[in-house]
Backbone as JSON Lines, residues from 0, in Angstrom:
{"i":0,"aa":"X","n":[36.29,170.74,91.61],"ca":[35.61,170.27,90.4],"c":[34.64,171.34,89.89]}
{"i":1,"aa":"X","n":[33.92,171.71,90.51],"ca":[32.95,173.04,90.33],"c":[33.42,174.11,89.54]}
{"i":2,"aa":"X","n":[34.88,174.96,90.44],"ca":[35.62,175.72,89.96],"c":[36.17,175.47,88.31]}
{"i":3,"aa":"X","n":[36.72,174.29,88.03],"ca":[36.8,173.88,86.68],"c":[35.92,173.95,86.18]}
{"i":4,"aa":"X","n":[34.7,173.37,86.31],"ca":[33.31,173.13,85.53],"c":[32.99,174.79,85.39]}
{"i":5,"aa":"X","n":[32.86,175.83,86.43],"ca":[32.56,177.19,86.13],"c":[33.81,178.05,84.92]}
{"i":6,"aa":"X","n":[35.13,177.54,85.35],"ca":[35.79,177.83,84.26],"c":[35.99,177.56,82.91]}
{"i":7,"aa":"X","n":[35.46,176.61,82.58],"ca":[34.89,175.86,81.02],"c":[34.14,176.56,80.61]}
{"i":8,"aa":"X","n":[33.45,176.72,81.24],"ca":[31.98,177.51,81.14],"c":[32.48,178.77,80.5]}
{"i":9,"aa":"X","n":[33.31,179.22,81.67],"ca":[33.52,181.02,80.86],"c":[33.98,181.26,79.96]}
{"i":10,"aa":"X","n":[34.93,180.41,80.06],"ca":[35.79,179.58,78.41],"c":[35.21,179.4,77.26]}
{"i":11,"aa":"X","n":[34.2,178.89,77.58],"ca":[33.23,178.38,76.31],"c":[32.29,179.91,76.07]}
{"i":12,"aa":"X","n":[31.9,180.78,76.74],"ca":[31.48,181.68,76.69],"c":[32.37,182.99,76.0]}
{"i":13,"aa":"X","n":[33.52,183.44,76.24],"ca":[34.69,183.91,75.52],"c":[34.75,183.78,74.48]}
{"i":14,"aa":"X","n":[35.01,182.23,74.33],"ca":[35.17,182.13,72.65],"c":[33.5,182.2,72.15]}
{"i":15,"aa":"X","n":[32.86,182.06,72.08],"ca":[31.76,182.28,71.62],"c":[31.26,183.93,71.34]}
{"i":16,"aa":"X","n":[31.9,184.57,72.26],"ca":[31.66,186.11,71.77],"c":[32.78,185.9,70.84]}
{"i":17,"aa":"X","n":[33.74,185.61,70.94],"ca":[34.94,186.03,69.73],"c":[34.95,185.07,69.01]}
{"i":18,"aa":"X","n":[33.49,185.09,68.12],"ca":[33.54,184.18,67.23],"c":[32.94,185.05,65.92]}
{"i":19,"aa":"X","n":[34.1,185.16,64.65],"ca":[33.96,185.69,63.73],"c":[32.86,185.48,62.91]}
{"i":20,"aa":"X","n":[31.98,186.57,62.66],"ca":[30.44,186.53,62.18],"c":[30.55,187.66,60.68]}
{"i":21,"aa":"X","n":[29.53,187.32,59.39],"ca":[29.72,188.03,58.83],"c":[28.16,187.88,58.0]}
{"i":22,"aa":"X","n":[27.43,188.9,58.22],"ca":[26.18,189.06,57.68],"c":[25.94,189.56,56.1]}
{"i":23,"aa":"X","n":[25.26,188.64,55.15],"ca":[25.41,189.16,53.95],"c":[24.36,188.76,53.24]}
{"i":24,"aa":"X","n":[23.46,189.45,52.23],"ca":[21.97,189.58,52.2],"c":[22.36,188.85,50.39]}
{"i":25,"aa":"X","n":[21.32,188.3,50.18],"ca":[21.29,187.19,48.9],"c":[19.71,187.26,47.86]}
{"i":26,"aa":"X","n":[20.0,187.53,46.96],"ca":[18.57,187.26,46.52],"c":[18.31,186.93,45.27]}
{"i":27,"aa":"X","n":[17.6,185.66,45.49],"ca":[17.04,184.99,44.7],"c":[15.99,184.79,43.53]}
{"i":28,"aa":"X","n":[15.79,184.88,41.85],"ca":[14.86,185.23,40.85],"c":[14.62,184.03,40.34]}
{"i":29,"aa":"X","n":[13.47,183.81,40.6],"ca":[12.85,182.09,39.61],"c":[12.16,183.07,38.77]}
{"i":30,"aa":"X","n":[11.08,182.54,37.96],"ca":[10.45,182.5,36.56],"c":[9.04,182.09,37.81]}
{"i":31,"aa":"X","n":[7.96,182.78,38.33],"ca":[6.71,182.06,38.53],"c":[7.03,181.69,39.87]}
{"i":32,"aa":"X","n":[6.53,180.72,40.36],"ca":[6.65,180.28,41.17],"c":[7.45,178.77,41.76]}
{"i":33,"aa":"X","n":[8.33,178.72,42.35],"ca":[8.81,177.16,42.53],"c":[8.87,176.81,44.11]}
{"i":34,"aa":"X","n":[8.16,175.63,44.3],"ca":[8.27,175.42,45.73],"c":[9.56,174.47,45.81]}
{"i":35,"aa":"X","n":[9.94,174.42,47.13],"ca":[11.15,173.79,47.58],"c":[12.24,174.03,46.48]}
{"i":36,"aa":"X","n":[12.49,175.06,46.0],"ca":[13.7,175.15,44.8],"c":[15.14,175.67,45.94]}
{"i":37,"aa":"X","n":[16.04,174.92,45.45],"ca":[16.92,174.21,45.65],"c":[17.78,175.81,45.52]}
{"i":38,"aa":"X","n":[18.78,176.47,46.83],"ca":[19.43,177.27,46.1],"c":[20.9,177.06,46.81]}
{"i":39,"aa":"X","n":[22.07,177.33,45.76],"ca":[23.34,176.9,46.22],"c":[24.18,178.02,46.35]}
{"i":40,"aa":"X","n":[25.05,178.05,47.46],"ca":[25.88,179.63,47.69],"c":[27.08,179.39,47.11]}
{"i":41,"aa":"X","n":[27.7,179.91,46.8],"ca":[29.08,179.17,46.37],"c":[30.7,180.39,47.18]}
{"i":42,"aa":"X","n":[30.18,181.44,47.31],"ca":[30.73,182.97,48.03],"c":[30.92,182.34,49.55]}
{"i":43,"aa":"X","n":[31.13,181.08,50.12],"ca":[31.69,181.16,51.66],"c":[32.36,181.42,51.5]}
{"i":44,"aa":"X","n":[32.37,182.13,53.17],"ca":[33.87,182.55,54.07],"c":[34.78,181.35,53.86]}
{"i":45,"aa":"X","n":[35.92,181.61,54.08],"ca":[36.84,180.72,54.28],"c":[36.92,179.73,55.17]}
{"i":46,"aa":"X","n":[36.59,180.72,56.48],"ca":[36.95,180.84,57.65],"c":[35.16,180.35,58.36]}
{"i":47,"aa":"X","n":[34.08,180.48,57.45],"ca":[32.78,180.04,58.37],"c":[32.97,178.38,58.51]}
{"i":48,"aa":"X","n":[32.64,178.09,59.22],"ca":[32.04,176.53,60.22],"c":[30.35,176.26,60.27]}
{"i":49,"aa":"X","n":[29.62,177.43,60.34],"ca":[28.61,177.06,60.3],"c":[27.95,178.47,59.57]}
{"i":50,"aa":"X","n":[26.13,178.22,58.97],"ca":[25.56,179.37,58.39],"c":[24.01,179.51,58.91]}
{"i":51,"aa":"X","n":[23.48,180.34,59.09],"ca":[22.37,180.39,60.01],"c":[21.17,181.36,58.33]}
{"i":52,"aa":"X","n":[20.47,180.61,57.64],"ca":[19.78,181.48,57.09],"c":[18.47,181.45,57.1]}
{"i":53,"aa":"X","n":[18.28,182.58,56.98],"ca":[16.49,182.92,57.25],"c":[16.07,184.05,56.2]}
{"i":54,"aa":"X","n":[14.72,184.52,56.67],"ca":[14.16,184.95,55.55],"c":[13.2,185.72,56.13]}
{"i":55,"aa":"X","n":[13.92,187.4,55.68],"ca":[13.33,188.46,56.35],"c":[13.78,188.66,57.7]}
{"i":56,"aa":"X","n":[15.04,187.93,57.77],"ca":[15.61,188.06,59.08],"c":[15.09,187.62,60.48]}
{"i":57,"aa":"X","n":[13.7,186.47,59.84],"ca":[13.14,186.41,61.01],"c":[12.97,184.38,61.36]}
{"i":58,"aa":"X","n":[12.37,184.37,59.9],"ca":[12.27,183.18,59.74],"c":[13.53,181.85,59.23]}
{"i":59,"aa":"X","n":[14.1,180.94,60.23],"ca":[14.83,180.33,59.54],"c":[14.69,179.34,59.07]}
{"i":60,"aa":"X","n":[15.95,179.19,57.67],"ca":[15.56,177.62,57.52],"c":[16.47,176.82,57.23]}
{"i":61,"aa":"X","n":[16.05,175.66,57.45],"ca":[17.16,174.5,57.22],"c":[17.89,174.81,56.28]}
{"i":62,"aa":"X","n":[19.6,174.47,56.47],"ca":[20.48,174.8,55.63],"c":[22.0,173.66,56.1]}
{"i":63,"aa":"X","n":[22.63,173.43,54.74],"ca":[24.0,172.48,55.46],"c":[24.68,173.41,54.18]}
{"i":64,"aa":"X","n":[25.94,173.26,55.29],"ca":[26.81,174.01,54.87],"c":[28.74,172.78,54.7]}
{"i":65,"aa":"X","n":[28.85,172.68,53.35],"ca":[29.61,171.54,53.31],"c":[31.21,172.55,52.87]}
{"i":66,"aa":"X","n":[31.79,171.88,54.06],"ca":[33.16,172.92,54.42],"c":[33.97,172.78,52.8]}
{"i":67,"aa":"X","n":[33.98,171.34,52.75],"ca":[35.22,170.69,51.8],"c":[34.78,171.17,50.32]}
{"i":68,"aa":"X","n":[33.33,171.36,49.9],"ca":[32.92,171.76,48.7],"c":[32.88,173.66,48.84]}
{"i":69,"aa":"X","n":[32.87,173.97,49.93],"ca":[32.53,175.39,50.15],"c":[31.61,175.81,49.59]}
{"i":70,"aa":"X","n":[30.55,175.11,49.69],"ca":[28.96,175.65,49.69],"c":[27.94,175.39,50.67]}
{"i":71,"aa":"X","n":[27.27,176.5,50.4],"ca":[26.06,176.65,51.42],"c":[24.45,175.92,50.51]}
{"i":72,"aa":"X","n":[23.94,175.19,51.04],"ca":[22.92,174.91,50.29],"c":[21.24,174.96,51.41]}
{"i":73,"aa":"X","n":[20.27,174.96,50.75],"ca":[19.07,175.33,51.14],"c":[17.86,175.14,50.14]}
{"i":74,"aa":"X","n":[16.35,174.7,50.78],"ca":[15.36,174.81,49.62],"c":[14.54,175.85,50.37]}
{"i":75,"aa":"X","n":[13.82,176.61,49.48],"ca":[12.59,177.43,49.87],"c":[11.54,177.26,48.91]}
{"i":76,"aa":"X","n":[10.83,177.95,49.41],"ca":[9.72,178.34,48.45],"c":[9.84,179.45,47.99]}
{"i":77,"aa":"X","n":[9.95,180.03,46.61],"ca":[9.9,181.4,46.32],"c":[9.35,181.46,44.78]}
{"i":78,"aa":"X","n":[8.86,182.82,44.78],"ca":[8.13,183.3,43.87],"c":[8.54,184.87,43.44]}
{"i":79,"aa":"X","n":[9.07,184.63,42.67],"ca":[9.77,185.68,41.82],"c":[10.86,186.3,42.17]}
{"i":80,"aa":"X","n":[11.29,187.26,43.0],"ca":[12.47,187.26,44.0],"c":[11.94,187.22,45.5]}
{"i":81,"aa":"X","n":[13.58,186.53,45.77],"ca":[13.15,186.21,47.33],"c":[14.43,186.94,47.87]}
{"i":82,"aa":"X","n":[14.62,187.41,49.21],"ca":[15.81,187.79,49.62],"c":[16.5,186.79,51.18]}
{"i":83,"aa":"X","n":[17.05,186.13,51.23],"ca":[17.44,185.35,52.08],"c":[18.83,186.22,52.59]}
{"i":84,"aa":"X","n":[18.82,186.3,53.94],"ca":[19.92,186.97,54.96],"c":[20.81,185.3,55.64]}
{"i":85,"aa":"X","n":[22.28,185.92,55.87],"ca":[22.8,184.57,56.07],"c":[24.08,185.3,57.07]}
{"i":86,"aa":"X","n":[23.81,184.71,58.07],"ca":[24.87,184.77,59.22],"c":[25.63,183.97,59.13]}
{"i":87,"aa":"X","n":[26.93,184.06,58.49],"ca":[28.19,182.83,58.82],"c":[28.91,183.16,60.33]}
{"i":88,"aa":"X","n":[29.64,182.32,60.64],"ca":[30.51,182.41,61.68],"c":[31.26,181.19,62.15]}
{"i":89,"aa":"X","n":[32.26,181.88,62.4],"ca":[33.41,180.49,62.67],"c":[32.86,179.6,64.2]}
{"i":90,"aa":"X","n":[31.98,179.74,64.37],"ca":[31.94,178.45,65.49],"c":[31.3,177.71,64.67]}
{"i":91,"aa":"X","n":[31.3,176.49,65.05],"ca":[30.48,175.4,64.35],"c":[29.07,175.09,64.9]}
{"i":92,"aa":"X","n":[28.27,174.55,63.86],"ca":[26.45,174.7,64.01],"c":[26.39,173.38,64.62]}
{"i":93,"aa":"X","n":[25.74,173.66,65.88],"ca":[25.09,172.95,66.68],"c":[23.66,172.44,66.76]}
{"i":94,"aa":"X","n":[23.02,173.09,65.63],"ca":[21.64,172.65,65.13],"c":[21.53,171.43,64.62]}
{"i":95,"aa":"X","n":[20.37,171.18,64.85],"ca":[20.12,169.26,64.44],"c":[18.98,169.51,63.31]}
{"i":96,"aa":"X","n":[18.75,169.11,62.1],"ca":[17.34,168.95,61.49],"c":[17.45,167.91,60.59]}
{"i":97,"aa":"X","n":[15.91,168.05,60.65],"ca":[15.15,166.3,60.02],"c":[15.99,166.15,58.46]}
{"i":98,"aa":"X","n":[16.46,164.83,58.78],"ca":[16.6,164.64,57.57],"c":[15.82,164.69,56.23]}
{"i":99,"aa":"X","n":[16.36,165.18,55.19],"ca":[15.4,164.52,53.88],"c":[15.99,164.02,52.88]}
{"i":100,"aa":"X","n":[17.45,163.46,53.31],"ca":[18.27,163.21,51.98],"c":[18.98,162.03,52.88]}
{"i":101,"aa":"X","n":[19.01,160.88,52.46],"ca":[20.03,159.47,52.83],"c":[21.0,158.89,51.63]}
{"i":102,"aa":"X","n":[22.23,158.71,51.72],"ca":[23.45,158.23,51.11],"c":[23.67,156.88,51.93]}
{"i":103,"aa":"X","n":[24.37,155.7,51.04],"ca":[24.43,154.28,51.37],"c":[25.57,153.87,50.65]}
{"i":104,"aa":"X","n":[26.51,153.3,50.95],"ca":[27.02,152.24,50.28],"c":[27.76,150.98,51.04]}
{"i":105,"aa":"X","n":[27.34,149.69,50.76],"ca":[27.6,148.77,51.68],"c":[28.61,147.71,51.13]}
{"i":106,"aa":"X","n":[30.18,147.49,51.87],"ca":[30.84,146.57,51.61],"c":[30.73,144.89,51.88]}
{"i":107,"aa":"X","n":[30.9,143.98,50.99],"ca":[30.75,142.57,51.46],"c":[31.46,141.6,52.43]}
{"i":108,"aa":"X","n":[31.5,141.52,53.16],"ca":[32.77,141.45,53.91],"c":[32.67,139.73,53.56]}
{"i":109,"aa":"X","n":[33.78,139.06,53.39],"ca":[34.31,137.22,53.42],"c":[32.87,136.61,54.54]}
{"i":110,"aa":"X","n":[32.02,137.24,55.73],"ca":[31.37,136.44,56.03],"c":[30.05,136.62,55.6]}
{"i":111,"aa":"X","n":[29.84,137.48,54.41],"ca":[28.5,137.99,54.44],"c":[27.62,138.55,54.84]}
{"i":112,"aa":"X","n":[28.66,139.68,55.73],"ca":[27.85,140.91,56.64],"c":[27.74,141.74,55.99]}
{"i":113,"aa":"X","n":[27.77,142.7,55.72],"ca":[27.69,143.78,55.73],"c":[28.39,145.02,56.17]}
{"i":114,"aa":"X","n":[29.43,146.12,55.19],"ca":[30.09,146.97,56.09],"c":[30.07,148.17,55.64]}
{"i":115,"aa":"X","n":[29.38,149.25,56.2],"ca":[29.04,150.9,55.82],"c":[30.65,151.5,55.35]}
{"i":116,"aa":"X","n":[30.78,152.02,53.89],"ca":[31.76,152.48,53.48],"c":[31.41,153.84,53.32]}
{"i":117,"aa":"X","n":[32.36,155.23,52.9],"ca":[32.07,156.2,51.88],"c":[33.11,155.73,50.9]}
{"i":118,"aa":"X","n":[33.86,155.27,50.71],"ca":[34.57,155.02,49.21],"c":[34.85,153.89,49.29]}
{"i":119,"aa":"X","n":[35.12,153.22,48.2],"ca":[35.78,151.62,47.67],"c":[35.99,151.86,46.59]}
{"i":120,"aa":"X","n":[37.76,150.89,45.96],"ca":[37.91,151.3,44.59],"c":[38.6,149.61,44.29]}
{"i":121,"aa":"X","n":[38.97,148.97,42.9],"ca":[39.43,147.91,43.14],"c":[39.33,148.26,41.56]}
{"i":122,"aa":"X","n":[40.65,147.36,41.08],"ca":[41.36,147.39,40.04],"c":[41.54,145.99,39.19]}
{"i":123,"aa":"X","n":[39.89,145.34,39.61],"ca":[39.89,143.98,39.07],"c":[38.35,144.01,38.49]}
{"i":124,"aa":"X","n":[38.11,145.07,38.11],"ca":[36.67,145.56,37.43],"c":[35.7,144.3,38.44]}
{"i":125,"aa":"X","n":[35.24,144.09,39.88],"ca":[34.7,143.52,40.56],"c":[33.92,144.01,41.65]}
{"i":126,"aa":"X","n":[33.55,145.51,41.15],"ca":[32.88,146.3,42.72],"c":[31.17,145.8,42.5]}
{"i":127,"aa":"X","n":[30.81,145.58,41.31],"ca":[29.49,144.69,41.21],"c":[29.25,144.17,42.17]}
{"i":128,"aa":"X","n":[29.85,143.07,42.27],"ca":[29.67,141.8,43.07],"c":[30.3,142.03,44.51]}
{"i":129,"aa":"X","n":[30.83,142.82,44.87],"ca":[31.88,143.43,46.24],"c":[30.65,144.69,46.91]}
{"i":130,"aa":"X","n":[29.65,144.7,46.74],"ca":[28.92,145.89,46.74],"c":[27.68,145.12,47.27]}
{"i":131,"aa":"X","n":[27.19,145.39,48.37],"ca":[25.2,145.25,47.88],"c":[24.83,146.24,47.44]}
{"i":132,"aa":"X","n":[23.85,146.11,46.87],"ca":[22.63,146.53,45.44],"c":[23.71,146.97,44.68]}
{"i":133,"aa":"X","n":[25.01,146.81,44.58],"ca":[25.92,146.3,43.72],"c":[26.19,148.36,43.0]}
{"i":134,"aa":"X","n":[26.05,148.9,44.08],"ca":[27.0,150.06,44.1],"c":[26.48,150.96,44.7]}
{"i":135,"aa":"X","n":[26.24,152.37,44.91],"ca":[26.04,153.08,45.63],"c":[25.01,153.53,45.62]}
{"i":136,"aa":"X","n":[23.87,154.34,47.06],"ca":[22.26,154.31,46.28],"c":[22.47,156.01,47.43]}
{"i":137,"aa":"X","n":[21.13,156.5,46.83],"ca":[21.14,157.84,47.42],"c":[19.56,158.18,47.37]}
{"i":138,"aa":"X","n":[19.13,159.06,47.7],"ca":[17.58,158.88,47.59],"c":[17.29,160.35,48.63]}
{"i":139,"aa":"X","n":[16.05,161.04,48.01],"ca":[15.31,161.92,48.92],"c":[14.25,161.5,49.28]}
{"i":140,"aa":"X","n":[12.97,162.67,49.59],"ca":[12.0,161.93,49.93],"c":[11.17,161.45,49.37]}
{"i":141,"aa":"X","n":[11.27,161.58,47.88],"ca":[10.59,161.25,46.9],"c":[11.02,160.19,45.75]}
{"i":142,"aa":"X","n":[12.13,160.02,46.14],"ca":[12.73,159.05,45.15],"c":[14.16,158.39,45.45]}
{"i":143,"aa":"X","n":[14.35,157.6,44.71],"ca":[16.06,156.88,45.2],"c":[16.87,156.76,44.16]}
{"i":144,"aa":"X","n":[18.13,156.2,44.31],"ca":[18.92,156.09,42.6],"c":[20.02,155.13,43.48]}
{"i":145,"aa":"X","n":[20.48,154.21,42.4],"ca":[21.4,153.62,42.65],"c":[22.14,153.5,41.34]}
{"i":146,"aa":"X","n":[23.6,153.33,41.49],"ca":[25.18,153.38,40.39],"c":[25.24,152.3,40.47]}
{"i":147,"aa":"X","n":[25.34,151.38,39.5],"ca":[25.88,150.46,39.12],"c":[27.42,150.01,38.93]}
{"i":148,"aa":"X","n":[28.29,149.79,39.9],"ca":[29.14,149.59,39.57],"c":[30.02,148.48,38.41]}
{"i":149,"aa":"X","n":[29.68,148.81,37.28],"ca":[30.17,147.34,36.22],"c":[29.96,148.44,35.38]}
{"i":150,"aa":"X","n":[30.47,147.26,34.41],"ca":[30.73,147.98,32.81],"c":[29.54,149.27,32.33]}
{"i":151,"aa":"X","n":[28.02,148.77,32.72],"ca":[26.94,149.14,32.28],"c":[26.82,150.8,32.66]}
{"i":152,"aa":"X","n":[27.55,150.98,34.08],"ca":[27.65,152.2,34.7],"c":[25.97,153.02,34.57]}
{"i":153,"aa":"X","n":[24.87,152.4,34.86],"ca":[23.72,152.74,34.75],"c":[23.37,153.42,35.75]}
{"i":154,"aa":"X","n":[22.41,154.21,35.86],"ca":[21.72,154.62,36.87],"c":[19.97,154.63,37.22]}
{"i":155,"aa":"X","n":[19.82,153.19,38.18],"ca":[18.64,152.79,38.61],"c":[17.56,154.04,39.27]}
{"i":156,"aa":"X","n":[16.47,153.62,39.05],"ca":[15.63,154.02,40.23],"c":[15.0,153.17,41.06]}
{"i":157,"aa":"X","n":[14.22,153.59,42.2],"ca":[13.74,153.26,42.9],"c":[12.2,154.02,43.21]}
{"i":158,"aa":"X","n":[11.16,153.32,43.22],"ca":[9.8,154.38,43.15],"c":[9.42,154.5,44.32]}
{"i":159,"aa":"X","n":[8.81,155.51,45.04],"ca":[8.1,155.71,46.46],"c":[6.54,155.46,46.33]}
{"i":160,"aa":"X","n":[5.96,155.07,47.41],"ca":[4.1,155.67,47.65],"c":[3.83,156.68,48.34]}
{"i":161,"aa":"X","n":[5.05,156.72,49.42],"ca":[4.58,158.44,49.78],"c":[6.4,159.04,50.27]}
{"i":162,"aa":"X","n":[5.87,160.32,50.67],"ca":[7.13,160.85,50.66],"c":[8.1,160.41,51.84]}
{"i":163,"aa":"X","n":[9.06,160.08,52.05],"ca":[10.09,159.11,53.35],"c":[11.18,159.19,53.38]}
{"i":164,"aa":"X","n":[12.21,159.05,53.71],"ca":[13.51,158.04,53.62],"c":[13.02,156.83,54.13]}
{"i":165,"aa":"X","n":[13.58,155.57,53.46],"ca":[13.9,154.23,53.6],"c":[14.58,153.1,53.33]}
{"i":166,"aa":"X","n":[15.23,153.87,52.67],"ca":[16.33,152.97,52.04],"c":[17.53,152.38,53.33]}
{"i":167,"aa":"X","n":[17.31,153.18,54.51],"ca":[18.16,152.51,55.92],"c":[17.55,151.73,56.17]}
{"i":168,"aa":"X","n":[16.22,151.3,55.63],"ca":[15.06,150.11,56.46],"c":[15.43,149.18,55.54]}
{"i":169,"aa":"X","n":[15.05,149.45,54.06],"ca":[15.38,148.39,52.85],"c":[16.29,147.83,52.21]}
{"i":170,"aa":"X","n":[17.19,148.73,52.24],"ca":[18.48,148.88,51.58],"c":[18.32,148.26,50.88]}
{"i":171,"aa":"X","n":[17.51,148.66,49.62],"ca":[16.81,148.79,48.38],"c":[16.02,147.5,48.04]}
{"i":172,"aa":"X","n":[16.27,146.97,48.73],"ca":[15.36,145.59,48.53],"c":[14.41,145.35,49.76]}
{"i":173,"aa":"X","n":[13.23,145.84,49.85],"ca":[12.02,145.95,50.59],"c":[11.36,144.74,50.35]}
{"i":174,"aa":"X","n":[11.5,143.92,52.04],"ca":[10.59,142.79,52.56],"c":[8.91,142.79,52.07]}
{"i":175,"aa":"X","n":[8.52,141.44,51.96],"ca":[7.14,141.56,51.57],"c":[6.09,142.77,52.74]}
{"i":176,"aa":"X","n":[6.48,142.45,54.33],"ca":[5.95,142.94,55.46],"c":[6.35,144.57,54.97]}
{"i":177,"aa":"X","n":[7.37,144.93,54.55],"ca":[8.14,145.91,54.1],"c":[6.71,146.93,53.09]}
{"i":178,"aa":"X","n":[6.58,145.73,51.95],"ca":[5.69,146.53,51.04],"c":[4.47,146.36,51.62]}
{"i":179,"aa":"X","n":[3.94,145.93,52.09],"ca":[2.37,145.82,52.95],"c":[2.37,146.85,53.57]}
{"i":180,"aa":"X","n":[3.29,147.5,53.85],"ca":[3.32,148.98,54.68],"c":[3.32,150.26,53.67]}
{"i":181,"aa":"X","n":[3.52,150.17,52.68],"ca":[3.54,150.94,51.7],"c":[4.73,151.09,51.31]}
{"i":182,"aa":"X","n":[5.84,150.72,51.37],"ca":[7.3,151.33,51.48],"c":[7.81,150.95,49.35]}
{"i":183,"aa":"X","n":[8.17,151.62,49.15],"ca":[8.6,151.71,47.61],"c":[9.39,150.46,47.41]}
{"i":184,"aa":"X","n":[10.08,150.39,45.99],"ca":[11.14,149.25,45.89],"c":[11.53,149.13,44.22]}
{"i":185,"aa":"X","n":[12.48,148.72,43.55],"ca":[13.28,149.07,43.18],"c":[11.6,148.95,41.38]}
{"i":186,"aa":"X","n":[12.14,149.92,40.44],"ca":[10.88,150.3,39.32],"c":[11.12,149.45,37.94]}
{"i":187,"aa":"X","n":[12.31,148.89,37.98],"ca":[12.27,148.33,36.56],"c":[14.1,147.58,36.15]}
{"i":188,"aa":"X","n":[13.74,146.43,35.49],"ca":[15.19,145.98,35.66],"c":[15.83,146.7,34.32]}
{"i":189,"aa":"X","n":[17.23,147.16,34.92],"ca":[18.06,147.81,34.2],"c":[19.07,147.0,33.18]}
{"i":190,"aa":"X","n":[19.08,146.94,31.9],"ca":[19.95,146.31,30.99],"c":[20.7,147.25,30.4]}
{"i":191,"aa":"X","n":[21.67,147.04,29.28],"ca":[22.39,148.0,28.95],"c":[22.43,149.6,28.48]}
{"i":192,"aa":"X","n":[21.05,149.98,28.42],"ca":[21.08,151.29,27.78],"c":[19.93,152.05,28.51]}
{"i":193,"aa":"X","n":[19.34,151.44,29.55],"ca":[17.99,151.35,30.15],"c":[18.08,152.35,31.23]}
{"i":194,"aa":"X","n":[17.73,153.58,31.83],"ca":[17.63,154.06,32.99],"c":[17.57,155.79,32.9]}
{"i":195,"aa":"X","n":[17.83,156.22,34.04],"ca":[17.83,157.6,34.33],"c":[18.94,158.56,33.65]}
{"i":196,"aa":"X","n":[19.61,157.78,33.44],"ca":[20.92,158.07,32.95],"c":[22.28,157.64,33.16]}
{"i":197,"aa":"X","n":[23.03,157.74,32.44],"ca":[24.25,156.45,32.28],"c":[26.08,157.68,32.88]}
{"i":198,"aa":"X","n":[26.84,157.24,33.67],"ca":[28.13,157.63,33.6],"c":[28.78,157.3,32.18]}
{"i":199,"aa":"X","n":[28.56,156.95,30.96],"ca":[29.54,156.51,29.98],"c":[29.63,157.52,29.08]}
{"i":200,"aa":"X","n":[30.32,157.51,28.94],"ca":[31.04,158.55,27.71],"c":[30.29,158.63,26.48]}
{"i":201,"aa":"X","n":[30.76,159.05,25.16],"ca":[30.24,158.26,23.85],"c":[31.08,158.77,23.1]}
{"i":202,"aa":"X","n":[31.52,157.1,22.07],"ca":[32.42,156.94,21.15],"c":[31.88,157.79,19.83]}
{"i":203,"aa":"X","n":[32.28,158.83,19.37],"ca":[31.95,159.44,18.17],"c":[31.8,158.4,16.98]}
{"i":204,"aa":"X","n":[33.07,157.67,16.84],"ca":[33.63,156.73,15.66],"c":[32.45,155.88,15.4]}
{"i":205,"aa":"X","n":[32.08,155.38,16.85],"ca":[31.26,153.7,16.19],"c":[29.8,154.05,16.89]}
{"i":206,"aa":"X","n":[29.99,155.29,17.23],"ca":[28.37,156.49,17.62],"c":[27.58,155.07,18.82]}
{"i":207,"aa":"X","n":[28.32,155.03,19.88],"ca":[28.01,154.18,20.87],"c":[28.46,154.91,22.17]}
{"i":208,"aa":"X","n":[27.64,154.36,23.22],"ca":[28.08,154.51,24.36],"c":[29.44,153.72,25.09]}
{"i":209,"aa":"X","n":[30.66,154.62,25.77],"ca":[31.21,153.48,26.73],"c":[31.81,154.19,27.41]}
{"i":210,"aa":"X","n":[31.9,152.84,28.05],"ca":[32.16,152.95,29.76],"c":[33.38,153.74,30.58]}
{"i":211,"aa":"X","n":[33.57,154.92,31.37],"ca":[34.56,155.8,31.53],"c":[35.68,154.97,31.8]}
{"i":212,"aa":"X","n":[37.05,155.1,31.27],"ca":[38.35,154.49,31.63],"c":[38.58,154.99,33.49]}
């Protein structure tokens, strides 16, 4: 058993040296100064699994790297140009960091549970009512949004008191004990033309909004 367990080992060590790496230097120009600005790579490897970036080659920082979109994304702080260094390589990232971004969408199931989806589609214009908070909600640490699934195709908010995820605690509808703690909850009821902004199209002819086919 040992002998196996030491041979995994070397195994796992092997491939890890022969793991295709490719270092390539990036730099970044805001206007002034912007904290936490948001920057997106779009130039991955084909072939990277994971991206290691830092700054000045010394300092790193949180970064996800989404295979299927083939981008690298990251926030910093920077002020006027910044130069960020980025190690790709085909092993996959074994790093863990704090969340600051939560995605939700919950199916109804016949007994009134509850069931964690990433997609649902239905061809009887009924994902409203097939949905809690009646479509999909997303939220950082400063704020939340939820899609309306129905005709209205709106897009809600949700207000914070301080910066969090909680929408896994609330799932958008925050208990009284809930708000006694400070925890946010949903900012204003949404009617037809009302919100952050709408998925609908607009009819030139009758100079109205509607709803995507």
């Amino acid at each position: 058993m040992k002998r196996i367990l030491l041979l995994l080992l070397a195994l796992g060590a092997v491939c890890s040296l022969n793991a295709k790496t490719r270092k390539c230097l990036y730099r970044v120009t805001v206007t002034g100064k912007r904290a936490e600005c948001p920057v997106v790579i779009r130039d991955v490897p084909e072939w990277a699994q994971s991206a290691v970036v830092s700054l000045g080659g010394v300092h790193r920082i949180p970064s996800q790297l989404d295979r299927e979109l083939g981008e690298l994304v990251f926030v910093s702080d920077i002020s006027g140009s910044q130069n960020f260094q980025v190690l790709y390589s085909s092993d996959p990232d074994k790093r863990v960091f704090k969340k600051r971004v939560h995605a939700q969408m919950w199916l109804k199931n016949p007994d009134k549970t509850l069931r964690a989806v990433g997609c649902a589609s239905s061809e009887k214009n009924d994902m409203y009512h097939k949905l809690h908070h009646h479509g999909p909600a997303f939220e950082s640490e400063y704020a939340a949004y939820r899609i309306y699934f129905d005709n209205k195709q709106t897009i809600d908010t949700y207000g914070k008191k301080r910066p969090q995820l909680e929408l896994a605690e609330t799932m958008w509808y925050p208990s009284d004990e809930q708000l006694s703690r400070g925890y946010g909850h949903d900012n204003l009821r949404v009617f037809g033309s009302v919100g952050v902004g709408t998925l609908k199209g607009w009819d030139a002819e009758k100079s109205k909004a509607k709803p995507l086919s």
